[in-house]
C-alpha positions as CSV (number, residue, x, y, z in Angstrom):
1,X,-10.5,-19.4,17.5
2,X,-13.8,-18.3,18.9
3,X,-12.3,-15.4,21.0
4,X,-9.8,-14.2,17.7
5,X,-13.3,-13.8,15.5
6,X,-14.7,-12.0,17.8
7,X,-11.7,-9.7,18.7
8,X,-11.7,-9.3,14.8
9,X,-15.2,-8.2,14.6
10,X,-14.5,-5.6,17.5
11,X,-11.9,-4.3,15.3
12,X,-13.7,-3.9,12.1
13,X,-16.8,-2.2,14.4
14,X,-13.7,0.2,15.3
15,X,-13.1,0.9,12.1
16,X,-16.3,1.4,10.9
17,X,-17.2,3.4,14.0
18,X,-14.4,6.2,13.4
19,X,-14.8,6.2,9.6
20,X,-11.4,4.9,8.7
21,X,-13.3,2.3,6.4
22,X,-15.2,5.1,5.0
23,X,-12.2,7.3,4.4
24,X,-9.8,4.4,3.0
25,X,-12.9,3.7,0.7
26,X,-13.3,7.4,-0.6
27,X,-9.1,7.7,-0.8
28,X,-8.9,4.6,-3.0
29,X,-12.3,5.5,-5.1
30,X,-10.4,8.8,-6.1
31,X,-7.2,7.4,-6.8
32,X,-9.0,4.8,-9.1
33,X,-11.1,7.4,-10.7
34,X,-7.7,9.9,-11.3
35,X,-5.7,7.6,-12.9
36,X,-7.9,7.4,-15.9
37,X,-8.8,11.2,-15.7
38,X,-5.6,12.5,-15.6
39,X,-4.3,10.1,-18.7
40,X,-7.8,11.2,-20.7
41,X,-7.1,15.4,-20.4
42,X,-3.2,15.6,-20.2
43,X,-3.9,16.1,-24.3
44,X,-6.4,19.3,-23.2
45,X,-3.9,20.5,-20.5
46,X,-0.7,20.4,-23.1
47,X,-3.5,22.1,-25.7
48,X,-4.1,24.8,-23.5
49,X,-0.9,25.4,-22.2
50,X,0.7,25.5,-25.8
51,X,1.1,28.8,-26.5
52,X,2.9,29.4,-23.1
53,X,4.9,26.5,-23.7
54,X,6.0,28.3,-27.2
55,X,6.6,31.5,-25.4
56,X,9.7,29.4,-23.6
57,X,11.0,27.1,-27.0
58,X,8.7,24.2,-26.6
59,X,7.0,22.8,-29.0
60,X,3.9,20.7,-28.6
61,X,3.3,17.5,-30.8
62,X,-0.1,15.6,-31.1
63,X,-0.5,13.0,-28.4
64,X,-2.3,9.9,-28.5
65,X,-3.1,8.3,-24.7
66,X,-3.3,4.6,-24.3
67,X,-3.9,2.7,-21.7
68,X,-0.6,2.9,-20.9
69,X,-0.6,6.3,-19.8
70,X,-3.4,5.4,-17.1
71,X,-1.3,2.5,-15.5
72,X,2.1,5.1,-15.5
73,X,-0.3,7.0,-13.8
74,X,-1.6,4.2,-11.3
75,X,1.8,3.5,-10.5
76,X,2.7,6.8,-9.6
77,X,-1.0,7.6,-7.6
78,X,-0.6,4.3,-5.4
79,X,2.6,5.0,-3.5
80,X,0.3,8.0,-2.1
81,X,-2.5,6.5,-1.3
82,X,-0.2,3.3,0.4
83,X,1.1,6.8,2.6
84,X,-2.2,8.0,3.3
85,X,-3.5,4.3,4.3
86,X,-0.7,4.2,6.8
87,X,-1.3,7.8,8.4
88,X,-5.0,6.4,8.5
89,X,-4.2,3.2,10.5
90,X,-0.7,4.0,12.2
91,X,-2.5,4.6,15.3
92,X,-4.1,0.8,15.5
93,X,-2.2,0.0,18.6
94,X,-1.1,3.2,20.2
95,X,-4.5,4.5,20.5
96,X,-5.6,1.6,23.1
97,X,-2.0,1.8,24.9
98,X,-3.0,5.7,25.9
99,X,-6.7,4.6,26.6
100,X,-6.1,1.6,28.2
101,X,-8.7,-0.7,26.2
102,X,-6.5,-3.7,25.6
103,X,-5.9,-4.6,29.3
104,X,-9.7,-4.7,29.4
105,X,-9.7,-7.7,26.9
106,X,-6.3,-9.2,27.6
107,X,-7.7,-9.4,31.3
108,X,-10.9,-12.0,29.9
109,X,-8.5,-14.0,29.2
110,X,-7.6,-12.8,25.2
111,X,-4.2,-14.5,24.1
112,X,-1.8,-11.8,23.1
113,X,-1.1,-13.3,20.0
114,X,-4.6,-13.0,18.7
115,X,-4.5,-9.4,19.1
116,X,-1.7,-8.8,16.6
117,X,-3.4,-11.5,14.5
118,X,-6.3,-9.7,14.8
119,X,-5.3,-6.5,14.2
120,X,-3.1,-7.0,11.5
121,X,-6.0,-8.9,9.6
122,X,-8.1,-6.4,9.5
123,X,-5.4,-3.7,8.3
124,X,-4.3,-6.8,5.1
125,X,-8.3,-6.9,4.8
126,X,-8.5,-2.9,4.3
127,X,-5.7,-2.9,2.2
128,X,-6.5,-5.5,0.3
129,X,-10.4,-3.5,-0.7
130,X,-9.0,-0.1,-1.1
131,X,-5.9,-1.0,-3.1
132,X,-7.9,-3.6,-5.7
133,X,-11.3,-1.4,-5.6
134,X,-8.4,1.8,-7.2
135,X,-7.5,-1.5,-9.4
136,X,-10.6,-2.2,-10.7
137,X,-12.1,1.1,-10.9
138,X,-8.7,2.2,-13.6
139,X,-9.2,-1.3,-15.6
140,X,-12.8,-0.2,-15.8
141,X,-12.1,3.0,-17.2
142,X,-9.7,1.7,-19.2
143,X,-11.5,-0.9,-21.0
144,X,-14.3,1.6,-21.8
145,X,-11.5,4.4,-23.2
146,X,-8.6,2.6,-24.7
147,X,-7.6,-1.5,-24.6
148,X,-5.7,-2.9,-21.7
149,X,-4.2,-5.8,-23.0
150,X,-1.4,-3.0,-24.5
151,X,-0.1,-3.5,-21.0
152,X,2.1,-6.4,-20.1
153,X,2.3,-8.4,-17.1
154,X,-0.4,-6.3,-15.6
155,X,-1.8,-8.7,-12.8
156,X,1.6,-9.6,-12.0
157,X,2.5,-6.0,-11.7
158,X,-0.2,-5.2,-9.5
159,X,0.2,-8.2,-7.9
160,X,3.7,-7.1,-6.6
161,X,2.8,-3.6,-5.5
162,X,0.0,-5.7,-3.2
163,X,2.3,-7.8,-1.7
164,X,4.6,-4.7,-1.3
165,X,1.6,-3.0,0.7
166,X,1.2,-6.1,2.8
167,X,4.8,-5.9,3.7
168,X,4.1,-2.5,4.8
169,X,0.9,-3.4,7.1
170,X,3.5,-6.5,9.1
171,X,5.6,-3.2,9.7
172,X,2.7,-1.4,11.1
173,X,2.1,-4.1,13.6
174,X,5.8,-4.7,14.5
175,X,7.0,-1.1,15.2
176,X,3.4,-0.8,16.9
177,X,4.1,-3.4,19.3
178,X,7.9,-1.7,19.8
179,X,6.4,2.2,20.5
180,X,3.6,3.4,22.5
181,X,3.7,6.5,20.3
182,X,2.6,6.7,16.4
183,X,5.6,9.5,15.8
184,X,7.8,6.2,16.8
185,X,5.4,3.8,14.3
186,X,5.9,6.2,11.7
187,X,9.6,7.0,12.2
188,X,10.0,3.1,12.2
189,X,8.1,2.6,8.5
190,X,10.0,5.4,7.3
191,X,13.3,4.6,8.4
192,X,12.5,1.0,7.1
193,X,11.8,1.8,3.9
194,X,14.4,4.0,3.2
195,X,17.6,2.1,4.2
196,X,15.5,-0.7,1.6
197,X,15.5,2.0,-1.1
198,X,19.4,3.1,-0.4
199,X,19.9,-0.7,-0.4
200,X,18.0,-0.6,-3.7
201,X,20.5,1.4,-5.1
202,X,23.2,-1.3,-5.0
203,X,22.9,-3.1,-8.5
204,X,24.0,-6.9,-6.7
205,X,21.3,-6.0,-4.2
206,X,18.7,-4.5,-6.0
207,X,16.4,-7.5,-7.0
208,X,16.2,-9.2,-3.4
209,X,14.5,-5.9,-1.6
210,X,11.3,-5.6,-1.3
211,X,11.2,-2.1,-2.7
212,X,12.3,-3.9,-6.0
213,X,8.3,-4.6,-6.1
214,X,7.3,-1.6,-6.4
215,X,8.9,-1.1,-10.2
216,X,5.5,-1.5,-12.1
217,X,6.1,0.6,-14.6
218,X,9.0,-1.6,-16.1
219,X,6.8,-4.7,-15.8
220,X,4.0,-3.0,-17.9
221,X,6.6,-2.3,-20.3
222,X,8.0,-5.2,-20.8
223,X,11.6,-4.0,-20.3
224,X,11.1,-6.2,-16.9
225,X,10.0,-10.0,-16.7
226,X,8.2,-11.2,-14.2
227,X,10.6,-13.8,-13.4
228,X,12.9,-11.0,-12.3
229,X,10.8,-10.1,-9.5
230,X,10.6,-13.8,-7.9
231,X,13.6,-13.2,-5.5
232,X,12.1,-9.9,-3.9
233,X,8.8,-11.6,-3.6
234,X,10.1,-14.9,-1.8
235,X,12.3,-12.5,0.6
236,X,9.5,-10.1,1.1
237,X,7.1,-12.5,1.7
238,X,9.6,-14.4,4.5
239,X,10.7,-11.1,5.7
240,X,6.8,-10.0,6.5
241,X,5.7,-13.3,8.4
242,X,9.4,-12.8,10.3
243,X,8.2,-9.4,11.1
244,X,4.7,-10.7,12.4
245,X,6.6,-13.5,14.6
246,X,9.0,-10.7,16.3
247,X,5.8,-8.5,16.5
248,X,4.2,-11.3,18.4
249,X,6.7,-11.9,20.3
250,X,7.6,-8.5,21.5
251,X,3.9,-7.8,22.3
252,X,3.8,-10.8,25.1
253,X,6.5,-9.5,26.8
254,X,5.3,-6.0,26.5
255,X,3.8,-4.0,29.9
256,X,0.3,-2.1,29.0
């Protein structure tokens, strides 16, 4: 336990040392901070492009933003910044295999295990500040502007699109401990998540994939319950520690 707290430390040092926390903090502060702005001056924007719009047929009606419209927006915003943490921290593993820093440690004697433990801690931990500092930051806004309680199932919604993100970090670490490359990580992710959105597309299918969590819109709008989501969240949730186990395992047996 000892030697896995310290690894751990090493790695957040890392992180803090390259300014991955610092960017992942400034990314998520933005996205936070847009979801309410672009909600509050899409009424200015349609204002000012109204007499364009009537140049082409289109009329322009009065709006009236709710909190609603921020949370469409935060729905829409998050799958970008989940992209932009992974470009961030794709390179978690492949950057020691070209510089050779993890036979250093696995040489004092450093379980193998513990460094994917490690290491995938402190990408959940990162993900788990950016993604509910963007939370907090809209419901701030939010509050202050309009009423949130016009949004339903709200936790649970953003609940989901966490666990969704978490699922994403065990792929990280598993297609990090299959490639030495990040173009291989990244091909991985993608690949993943696309044959789960095709497989999204199948209406028998579609609630047990973990991309079914990612539907927060519907949730907010009640035309979802939550109840509807508890198949993808049990699957994604045994499908993520599965990933971590084949992770481990292929790590051990890897040669650095």
């Amino acid at each position: 336990m000892k030697s896995l707290l310290s690894f751990t430390k090493k790695e957040l040092l890392e992180q803090l040392r390259s300014g991955k926390i610092l960017l992942v903090g400034i990314l998520f502060t933005v996205f936070g901070i847009m979801n309410p702005a672009i909600a509050k001056l899409t009424p200015w924007l349609l204002e000012t492009l109204k007499d364009s719009l009537a140049e082409s047929g289109m009329s322009v009606t009065e709006i009236t933003v709710t909190a609603m419209d921020s949370w469409v927006q935060f729905f829409k915003n998050i799958p970008m910044g989940l992209i932009a943490f992974i470009l961030i921290q794709c390179s978690i593993f492949t950057k020691e295999y070209s510089s050779g820093t993890l036979v250093l440690a696995l040489t004092k004697g450093l379980p193998r295990v513990q460094v994917v433990v490690a290491k995938a801690t402190v990408l959940m931990a990162l993900w788990s500040v950016g993604y509910w500092l963007c939370f907090g930051i809209t419901y701030a806004y939010n509050a202050y502007y309009w009423d949130n309680s016009i949004a339903q199932n709200l936790l649970f919604s953003t609940l989901c699109w966490w666990i969704f993100g978490g699922f994403i970090i065990c792929l990280i670490t598993l297609f990090s401990t299959c490639f030495r490359s990040t173009s291989g990580v990244l091909l991985g992710i993608g690949g993943t998540v696309f044959a789960l959105y095709l497989l999204g597309l199948l209406p028998k299918v579609s609630r047990f994939v973990p991309t079914a969590l990612t539907d927060g819109t519907s949730l907010i709008y009640g035309v979802k319950k939550s109840e509807d989501f508890l198949p993808a969240l049990i699957i994604t949730a045994a499908i993520g520690f599965f990933t971590l186990f084949v992770g481990a395992s292929v790590f051990n047996k890897k040669r650095l």
